[in-house]
Each structure stands twice: as structure tokens, then as C-alpha cells.
N, C-alpha and C positions, 0 to 999 in steps of 0.2 A: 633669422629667428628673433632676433632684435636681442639679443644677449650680448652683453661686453664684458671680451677678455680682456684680461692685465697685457699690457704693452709686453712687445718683446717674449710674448707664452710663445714657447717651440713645442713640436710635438713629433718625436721621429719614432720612425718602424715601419710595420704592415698595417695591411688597412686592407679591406674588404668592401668594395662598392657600394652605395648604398642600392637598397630593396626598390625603390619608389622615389622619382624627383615628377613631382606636379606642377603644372603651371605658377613657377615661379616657389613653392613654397617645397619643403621636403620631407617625404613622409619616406620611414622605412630604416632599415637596421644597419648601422655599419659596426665589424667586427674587427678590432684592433688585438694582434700580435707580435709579441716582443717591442713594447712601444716604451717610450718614455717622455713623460713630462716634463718639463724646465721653466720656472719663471724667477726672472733675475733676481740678483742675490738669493738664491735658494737652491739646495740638492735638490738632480734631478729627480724626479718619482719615477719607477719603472715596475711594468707587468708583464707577466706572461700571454694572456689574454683577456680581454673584455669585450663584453658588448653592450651597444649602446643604442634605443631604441627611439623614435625621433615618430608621434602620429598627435596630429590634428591639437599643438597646441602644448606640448608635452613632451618631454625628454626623461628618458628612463635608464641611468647605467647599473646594469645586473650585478652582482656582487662577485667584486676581482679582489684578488690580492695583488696587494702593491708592496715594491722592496724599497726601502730608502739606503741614499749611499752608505750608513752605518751596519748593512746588510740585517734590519730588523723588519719586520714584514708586518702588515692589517691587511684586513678586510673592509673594503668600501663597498659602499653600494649610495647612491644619488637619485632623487627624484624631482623635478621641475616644471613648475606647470608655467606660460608664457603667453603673451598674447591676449 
């Protein structure tokens, strides 16, 4: 998708296949459960569920709540257009 993560970003849990992989590029939804984030020197972020929506150029994550290790919780939601 030509996006760069920060070195060393982990991402463990479930994960749901994506919808759609096209010649070379990937369109379609994957659904992450009980996952968490980790980028060094930093507590991990973790959710119950999200999804994340990936067509023609574009990346959409729908609006999760995420707990941080101090057990206080938001709502995110992210929009990205690429390419």
C-alpha cells in the first residue's frame, strides 16, 4: 500500500481474512479480535474488536475502543487515502 510503519510495530491476536486480494494490490476487509498494538518504548494498545476497510486507494478503520495498559479506554476511528 506504500505506508510505513514504525520499526519493531507488533500486532498480536485474531484476524479475519481479507474480503478481496487483486492482482498484486488488496482490496477488502479484515476484522481484528482481542488484538493489540505494541510500538517500542510505548504500552501496548489493545481492543476488543475492529475493522478495517482497505478499496481502491483507501484505508478506513471503523470506530473501536482501545484500552491502554493504565486500563482507561477511547474511541478511535482512522481514515487514509494513498496512492
Amino acid at each position: 500500500m506504500g505506508a510505513q510503519f514504525p520499526p519493531k510495530l507488533k500486532l498480536s491476536g485474531a484476524w479475519m481474512a481479507p474480503s478481496a486480494i487483486r492482482a498484486g494490490s488488496f482490496q477488502g476487509e479484515l476484522a481484528f479480535h482481542d488484538t493489540a498494538v505494541t510500538i517500542p518504548d510505548s504500552p501496548p494498545v489493545r481492543f476488543d474488536q475492529a475493522r478495517m476497510v482497505v478499496d481502491h486507494g483507501h484505508v478506513r478503520l471503523s470506530p473501536a475502543v482501545v484500552h491502554t495498559a493504565e486500563q482507561e479506554q477511547a474511541q478511535i476511528e482512522a481514515d487514509y487515502g494513498y496512492g
